[in-house]
TORSEKE-264382 format. One line per field, with one value per atom (N, C-alpha, C): residue number from 1; residue in one letter; atom name; x, y, z. Coordinates in pm, whole numbers. Each point is the difference from the previous one (the first is absolute). Layout:
<rs>
num = (NUM:...);
residuo = (A:...);
atomo = (CA:...);
X = (X:...);
Y = (Y:...);
Z = (Z:...);
</rs>
This chain:
<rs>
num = (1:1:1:2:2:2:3:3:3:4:4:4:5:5:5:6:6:6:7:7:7:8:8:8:9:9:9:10:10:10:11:11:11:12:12:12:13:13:13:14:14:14:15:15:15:16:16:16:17:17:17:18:18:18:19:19:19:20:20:20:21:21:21:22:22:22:23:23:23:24:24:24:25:25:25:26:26:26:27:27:27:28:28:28:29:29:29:30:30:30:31:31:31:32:32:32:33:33:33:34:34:34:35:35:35:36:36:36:37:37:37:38:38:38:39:39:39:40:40:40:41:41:41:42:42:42:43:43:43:44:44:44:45:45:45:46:46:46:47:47:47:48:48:48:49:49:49:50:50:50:51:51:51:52:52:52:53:53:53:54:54:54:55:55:55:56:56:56:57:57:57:58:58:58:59:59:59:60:60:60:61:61:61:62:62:62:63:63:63:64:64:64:65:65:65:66:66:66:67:67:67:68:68:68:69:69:69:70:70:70:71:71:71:72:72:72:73:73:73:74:74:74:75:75:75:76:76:76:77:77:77:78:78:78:79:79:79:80:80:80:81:81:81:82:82:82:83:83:83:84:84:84:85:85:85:86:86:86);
residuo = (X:X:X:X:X:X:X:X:X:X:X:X:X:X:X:X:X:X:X:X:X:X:X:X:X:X:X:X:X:X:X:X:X:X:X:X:X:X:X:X:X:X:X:X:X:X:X:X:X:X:X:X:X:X:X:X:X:X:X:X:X:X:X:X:X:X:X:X:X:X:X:X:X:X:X:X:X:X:X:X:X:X:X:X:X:X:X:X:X:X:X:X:X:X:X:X:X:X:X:X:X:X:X:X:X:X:X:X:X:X:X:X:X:X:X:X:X:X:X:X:X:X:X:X:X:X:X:X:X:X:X:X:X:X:X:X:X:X:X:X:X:X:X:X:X:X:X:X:X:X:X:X:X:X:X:X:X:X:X:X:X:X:X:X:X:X:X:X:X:X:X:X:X:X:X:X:X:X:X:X:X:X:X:X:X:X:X:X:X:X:X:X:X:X:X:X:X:X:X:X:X:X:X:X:X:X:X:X:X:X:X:X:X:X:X:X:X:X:X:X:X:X:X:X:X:X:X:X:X:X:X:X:X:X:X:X:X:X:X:X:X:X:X:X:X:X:X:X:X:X:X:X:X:X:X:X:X:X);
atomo = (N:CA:C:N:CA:C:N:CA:C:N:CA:C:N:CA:C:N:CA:C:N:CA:C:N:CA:C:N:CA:C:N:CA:C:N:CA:C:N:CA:C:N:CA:C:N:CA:C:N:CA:C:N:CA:C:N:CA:C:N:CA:C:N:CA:C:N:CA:C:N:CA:C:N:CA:C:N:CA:C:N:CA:C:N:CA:C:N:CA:C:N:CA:C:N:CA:C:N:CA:C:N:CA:C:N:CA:C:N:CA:C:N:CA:C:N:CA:C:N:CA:C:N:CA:C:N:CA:C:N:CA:C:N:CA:C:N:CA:C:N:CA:C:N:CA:C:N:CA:C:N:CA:C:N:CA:C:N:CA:C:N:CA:C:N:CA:C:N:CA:C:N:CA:C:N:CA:C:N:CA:C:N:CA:C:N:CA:C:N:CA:C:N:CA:C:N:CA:C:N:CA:C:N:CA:C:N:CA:C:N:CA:C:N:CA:C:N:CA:C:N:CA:C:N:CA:C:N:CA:C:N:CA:C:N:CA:C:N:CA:C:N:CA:C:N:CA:C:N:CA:C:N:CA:C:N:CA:C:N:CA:C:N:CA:C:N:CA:C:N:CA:C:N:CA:C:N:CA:C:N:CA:C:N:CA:C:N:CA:C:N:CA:C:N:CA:C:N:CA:C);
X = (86:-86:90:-14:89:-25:77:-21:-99:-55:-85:-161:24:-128:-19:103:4:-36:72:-107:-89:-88:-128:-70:65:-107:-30:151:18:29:-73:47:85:-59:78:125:73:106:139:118:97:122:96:92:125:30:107:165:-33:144:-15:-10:28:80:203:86:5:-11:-6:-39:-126:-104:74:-35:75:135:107:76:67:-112:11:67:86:27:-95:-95:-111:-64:-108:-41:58:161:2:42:-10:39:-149:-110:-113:-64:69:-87:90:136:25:-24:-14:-102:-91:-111:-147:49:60:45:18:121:22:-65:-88:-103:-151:9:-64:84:149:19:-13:54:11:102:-35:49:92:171:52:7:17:-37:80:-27:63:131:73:134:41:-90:38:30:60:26:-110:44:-92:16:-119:69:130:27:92:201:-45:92:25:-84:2:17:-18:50:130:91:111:96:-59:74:-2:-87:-54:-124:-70:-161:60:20:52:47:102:80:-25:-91:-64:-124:-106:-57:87:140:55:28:41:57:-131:-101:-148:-68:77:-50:25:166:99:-95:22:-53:-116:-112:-104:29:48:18:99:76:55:-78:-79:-100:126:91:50:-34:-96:-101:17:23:-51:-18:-102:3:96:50:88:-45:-38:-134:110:35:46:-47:-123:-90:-134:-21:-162:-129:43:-60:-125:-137:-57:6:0:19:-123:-25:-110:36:-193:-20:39:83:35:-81);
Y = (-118:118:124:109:114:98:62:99:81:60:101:-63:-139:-72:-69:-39:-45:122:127:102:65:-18:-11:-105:-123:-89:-2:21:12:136:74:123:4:-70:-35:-28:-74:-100:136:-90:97:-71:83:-26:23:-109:20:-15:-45:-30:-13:186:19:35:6:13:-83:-163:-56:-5:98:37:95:99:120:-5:-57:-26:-48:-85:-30:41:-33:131:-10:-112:24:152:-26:62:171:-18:144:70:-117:69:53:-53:14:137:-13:143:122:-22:117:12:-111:46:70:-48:125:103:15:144:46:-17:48:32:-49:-19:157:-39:68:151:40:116:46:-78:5:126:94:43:-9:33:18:-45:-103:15:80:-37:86:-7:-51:13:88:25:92:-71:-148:-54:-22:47:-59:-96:8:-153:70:101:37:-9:44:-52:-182:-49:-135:-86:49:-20:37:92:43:-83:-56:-89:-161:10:-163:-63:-23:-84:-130:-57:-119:-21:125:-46:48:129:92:-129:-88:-93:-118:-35:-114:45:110:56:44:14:31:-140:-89:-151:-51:20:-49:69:130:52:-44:-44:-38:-150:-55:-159:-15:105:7:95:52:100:75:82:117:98:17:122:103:102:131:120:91:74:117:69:77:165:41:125:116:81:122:74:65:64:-57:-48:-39:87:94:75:77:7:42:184:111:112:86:138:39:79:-12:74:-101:-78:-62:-128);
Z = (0:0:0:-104:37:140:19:98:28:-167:39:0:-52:50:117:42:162:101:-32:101:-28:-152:-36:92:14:55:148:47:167:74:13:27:75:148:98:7:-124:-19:8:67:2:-49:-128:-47:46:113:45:-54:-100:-76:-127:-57:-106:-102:62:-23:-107:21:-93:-144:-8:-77:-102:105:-102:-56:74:-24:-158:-38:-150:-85:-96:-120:-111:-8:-56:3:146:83:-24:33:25:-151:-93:-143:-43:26:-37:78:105:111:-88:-53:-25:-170:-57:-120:4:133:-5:33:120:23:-69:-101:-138:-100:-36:-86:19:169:40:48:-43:27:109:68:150:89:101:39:87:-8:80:151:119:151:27:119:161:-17:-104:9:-113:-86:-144:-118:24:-129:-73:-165:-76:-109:-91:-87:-106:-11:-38:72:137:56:15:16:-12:-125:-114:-154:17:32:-33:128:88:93:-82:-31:-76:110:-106:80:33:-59:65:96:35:86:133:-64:117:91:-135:82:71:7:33:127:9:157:46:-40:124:-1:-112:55:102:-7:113:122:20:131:20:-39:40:82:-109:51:143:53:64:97:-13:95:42:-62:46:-128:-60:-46:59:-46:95:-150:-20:-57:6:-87:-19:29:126:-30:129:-153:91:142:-59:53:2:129:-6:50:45:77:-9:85:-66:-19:-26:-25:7:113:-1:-122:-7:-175:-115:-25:-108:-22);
</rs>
């Protein structure tokens, strides 16, 4: 059963070990196709698919594979802050 039909079916149900999952290079070649596709903005860290083309996709997904599968992930986010007025 995929994921997004298993918490269609079980609301309740909790995914405790989804490192494995995402982890994929399937998976994470495909998430950054839509993103892509879909013209995706920039995160919290500023990179975009431009910076990430000129590093290499591949290699940019092999090392956020590695970190996942290894759960030392951490986003890259200068400034998170929220800002009055902004």
């Amino acid at each position: 059963m995929a994921l997004h039909a298993k918490a269609k079916a079980e609301a309740g149900y909790r995914f405790y070990a989804l490192y494995d999952k995402i982890s994929r290079d399937d998976i994470l070649a495909h998430a950054y196709a839509k993103c892509r596709s879909n013209r995706g903005a920039p995160g919290v860290d500023g990179q975009d698919f431009a910076d990430i083309e000129a590093y290499g996709v591949e290699r940019w997904l092999a090392e956020l594979a590695l970190a996942l599968r290894e759960e030392t992930y951490r986003r890259d986010c200068q400034d998170f802050r929220v800002r009055p007025g902004g």
